[in-house]
Each structure stands twice: as structure tokens, then as C-alpha cells.
C-alpha angles and dihedrals in degrees: 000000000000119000133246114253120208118251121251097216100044083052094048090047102084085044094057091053092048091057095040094059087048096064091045096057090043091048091043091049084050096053088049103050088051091043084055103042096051086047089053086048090049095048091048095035112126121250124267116258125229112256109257112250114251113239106234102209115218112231099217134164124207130247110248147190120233149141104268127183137174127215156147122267119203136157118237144148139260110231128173114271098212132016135144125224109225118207140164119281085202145033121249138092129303108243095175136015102203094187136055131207110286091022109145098218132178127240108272094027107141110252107167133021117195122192103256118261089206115061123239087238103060085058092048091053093047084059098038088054094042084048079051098047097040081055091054088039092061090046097053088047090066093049088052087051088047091046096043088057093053098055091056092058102051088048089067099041075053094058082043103054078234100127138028131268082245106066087037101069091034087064095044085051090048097058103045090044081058088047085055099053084048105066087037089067096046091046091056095044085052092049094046093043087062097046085051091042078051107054097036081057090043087044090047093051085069093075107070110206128185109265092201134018125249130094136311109249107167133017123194085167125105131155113269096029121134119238138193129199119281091355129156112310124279105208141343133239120196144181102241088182103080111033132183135227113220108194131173110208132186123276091237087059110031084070083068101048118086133186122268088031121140113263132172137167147191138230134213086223096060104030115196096029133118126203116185144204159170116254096247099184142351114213122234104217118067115246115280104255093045146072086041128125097352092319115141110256122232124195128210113254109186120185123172128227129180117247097191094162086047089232090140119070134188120280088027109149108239121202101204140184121199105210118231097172144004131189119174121211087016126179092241138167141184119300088235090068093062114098128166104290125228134256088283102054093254134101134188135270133166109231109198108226126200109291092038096276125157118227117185116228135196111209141186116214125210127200121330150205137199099289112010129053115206115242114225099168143359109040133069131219114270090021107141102226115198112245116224129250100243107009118219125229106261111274086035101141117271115277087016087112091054099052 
């Protein structure tokens, strides 16, 4: 008979759970040990700090002192005050142009000669002929003496009965044909004299001659050139010390502008500098390409200022302000900080005081410009006022920066 063998794995069995159990009391120790431990580290754990509080800095601006004016700004343009336009007296052709453009030149300086329209001669033989009739005349002169003479003479013999009726009345006939002759000759001295004083005027008025001083600004005149009488002008002359602003300026503006009021003004060719004047006149008709189907009207507004160095010249852009109002060391604050005021002319701002500390104000503003609004009550100089959140264009409605 064979006999019967063990099983392996009946033999390995009771060591496997042995094993088994092992690892179960190893791995629950372990759980324990940890169990334990985190609740140690719980129990002796430190205490949990209060979070910190965050500083909330206050954006502030300080209350200042400074100069403050309000104005209107407008664009305009420099053209010359007084000038005189020069032109020809008489028609006929330039033979010579004396000036150039920028010349300074002095009243009576020759400017433009035109060949003369009445000869020379014709002059020459009119006094030619007055030197030949003050010689007849003188010659006539004698005879009325003579017969002058003679007719007292025979005036006497007359009284006498010393001549006859005859030579009497010859004589008398005799002297006043003489007187005659006489005033024949002055009449025609006298004729010829006006013709010579005419055409030396004529001829003058060949020489054109500057009738003021000042500067020559513009010049239509060349030699050659045809020219009738009092024609177009031939050339300007014009004071460059003393200039004039000529600015249109809106309707909704021109109402608060007055005569006499400061006005000054910039250029882009002299950046940085300043010219200034007094508003001379406001015209009353609006500009000629305004105020028309629904278009905004602008009015001329014209000041002078002297321009004693000549650095403006005419057609020069101007940048002006015409100044409202003016206050020097001024409260003042930014213009942010302006809303519509109230009824009573005030509107609210928060001051921050020492401490932090916030103190509610009612102020009044004054004039303003474009950055800074003046202060007339309510603030003090040096006072930190909160800024707003979201700052509202100045005339927002009250509160409106704080929502």
C-alpha cells in the first residue's frame, strides 16, 4: 500500500496566520502611537493670534495759498493799428521805386517816381511866354503913363480954351485904350501863371512821397508798371510800434468781457512771453461767417499793446486771456474738490483732523481756474481735506463724489 504523504500547504497554514496576526498588532500599535501623539500636539498646541488690523491710509491734499485768476481764453490774431495806404495822383508809368519792403522811412522821403504825364516843355514855353508878356506889360505901363500925361494936359488946355474938342477927346481915348492894354496883359500873366502853378503841381505829383513815417509793409509798385490816377495803392506804410489784437470770441463769453479790462496774450514764436493790454473796443455786429442759420455768433474784440522792439508782426496767432478776476495769496484747493453748491452758496468737504479723525465742513468757493478753486470760508491754510473716492467734475450735484 502507498502511503499517505502530508500536505504542504496544510503544513505552511498555522504559520500564515501567525504571521498574519503579527502584522495586525504591529499596524494597531502603530495606529495608536500616532492616535496618541496628534492628540498630545492638539492638547499643547499654542494659541491662535488675532489677525493684525490693515492701516487704511487717507488720500488728502492740503489747503494752499496761492495767486488765482479767472479768465477767458480766446485765439486771435496781431495786425497792424495805423497804417496809410499810398497811391498815384496821376496816371502814367513808374521810372523808379525808392523803398523796399521793411524800410523805416520818414514822412516826405521820396517813394515813387512816374514819368511825368505833362512835358517839361510845355512848362519851359508857359514861362517863356509869362517872362514875354511881363515885358509888354511893362511896356504898355509907360504908354498909359504917357498917355495919361497927355490927357492931363489937354484937360487944362481944356479949362484954358487953349485946345480943341478934338485933341481933347483923342487924348482921353488914348489913356484909357492904354488902360485897356493894360489889364489885357495882366489878365493873360495871370492866365498863363495858373497853367505853370498846374502843371508843376501835376508834375509834383509825380513824386510820390511818404505822407507819414513808419515802416513799409506791403509794396504793389515796380518800375515799368502802368498806373492810373488814384488807382489801387501802391504800397503801406504802417506804425509797427504800437499793434492790435483782433479776437472773436464766443457769444456766451463776449457778455462778460468790459472795456478797460486787463487783457494779455502769448505767441508760438516767442514761447514763454507774455505781451499785455487794455480791452479798447467790443464790436457790435457779430463776425461775418457767424451768428447765421443757427450758427454761434462771435464778436470782435480788438486791445492795443506797444511793440516797441517790433517783435510782433502782423498776422501773428495770439493766445489770449482776458482776465475777470484776479486774488492774490488766495485759500485755494483743487478744482476736484468743487461740486454744485447748495442754496446757500456752500458745499461739503471732510477736513482730517490730528488723530485721523474726520470733521465735516461746509464751504463757500470763490473764482476759479483750471486747476485750483479759490476758498472764501470755511477752511484754513495747512487743513488736510479727504479726497473722495471718485471725484466729481466740478458743478456735479452735492454728495455725488462720495457715492
Amino acid at each position: 500500500m502507498t502511503e499517505p504523504h502530508d500536505n504542504p500547504q496544510h503544513q505552511d497554514q498555522p504559520h500564515a496566520h501567525a504571521s498574519r496576526k503579527r502584522a495586525l498588532i504591529g499596524g494597531g500599535v502603530l495606529v495608536a502611537a500616532l492616535v496618541a501623539g496628534g492628540v498630545v500636539f492638539w492638547q499643547n498646541r499654542p494659541a491662535p493670534q488675532p489677525p493684525k488690523p490693515v492701516a487704511v491710509k487717507l488720500e488728502t491734499v492740503k489747503v494752499e495759498k496761492a495767486d488765482i485768476e479767472q479768465v477767458v481764453n480766446a485765439t486771435g490774431n496781431v495786425v497792424v493799428q495805423n497804417y496809410v495806404d499810398v497811391g498815384a495822383k496821376v496816371a502814367g508809368q513808374i521810372a523808379d521805386v525808392d523803398v523796399a519792403i521793411g524800410e523805416t522811412v520818414k514822412a516826405g522821403k521820396l517813394l515813387v517816381t512816374i514819368s511825368p504825364a505833362v512835358q517839361s516843355s510845355r512848362i519851359e514855353n508857359n514861362r517863356a511866354q509869362l517872362a514875354r508878356l511881363k515885358a509888354e506889360l511893362a511896356g504898355q505901363n509907360a504908354q498909359l503913363d504917357f498917355a495919361q500925361l497927355q490927357f492931363q494936359r489937354q484937360t487944362q488946355l481944356k479949362a484954358e480954351n487953349a485946345t480943341r474938342e478934338e485933341s481933347y477927346e483923342s487924348s482921353r481915348m488914348n489913356m484909357y485904350a492904354a488902360a485897356a492894354r493894360v489889364d489885357a496883359t495882366n489878365a493873360q500873366i495871370q492866365q498863363t501863371e495858373a497853367a505853370i502853378r498846374d502843371d508843376e503841381a501835376i508834375q509834383k505829383q509825380n513824386r510820390i512821397e511818404a505822407p507819414v513815417g513808419g515802416t513799409v509793409v506791403t509794396m504793389n509798385a515796380r518800375p515799368g508798371q502802368m498806373v492810373g490816377a488814384n488807382q489801387e495803392a501802391l504800397m503801406r506804410i504802417a506804425d509797427l510800434s504800437r499793434m492790435t489784437v483782433q479776437v472773436p470770441v464766443a457769444e456766451e463769453d463776449v457778455t462778460r468781457l468790459q472795456k478797460g479790462m486787463t487783457a494779455y496774450f502769448s505767441t508760438p514764436g516767442y514761447p514763454g512771453k507774455r505781451w499785455s493790454g487794455k480791452l479798447r473796443q467790443i464790436m457790435l455786429l457779430p463776425t461775418d461767417d457767424s451768428g447765421r442759420h443757427g450758427k454761434k455768433a462771435f464778436y470782435t474784440v480788438l486791445f492795443d499793446v506797444a511793440n516797441p522792439s517790433r517783435e510782433l508782426m502782423s498776422g501773428m496767432t495770439a493766445d489770449v486771456y482776458f482776465v475777470l478776476a484776479r486774488v492774490e495769496h488766495a485759500l485755494t484747493i483743487p478744482l476736484s474738490l468743487v461740486t454744485k453748491p447748495a442754496l446757500d452758496g456752500t458745499q461739503g468737504v471732510k477736513v482730517v483732523l490730528d488723530g485721523g479723525k474726520l470733521d465735516a465742513r461746509r464751504i463757500k468757493i470763490g473764482i476759479r481756474d483750471g486747476e485750483r478753486a479759490q476758498v472764501l470760508s470755511g477752511l484754513k491754510e495747512g487743513e488736510q481735506v479727504l479726497l473722495p473716492a471718485n471725484p466729481a467734475p466740478a458743478g456735479a450735484p452735492q454728495g455725488q463724489a462720495q457715492q
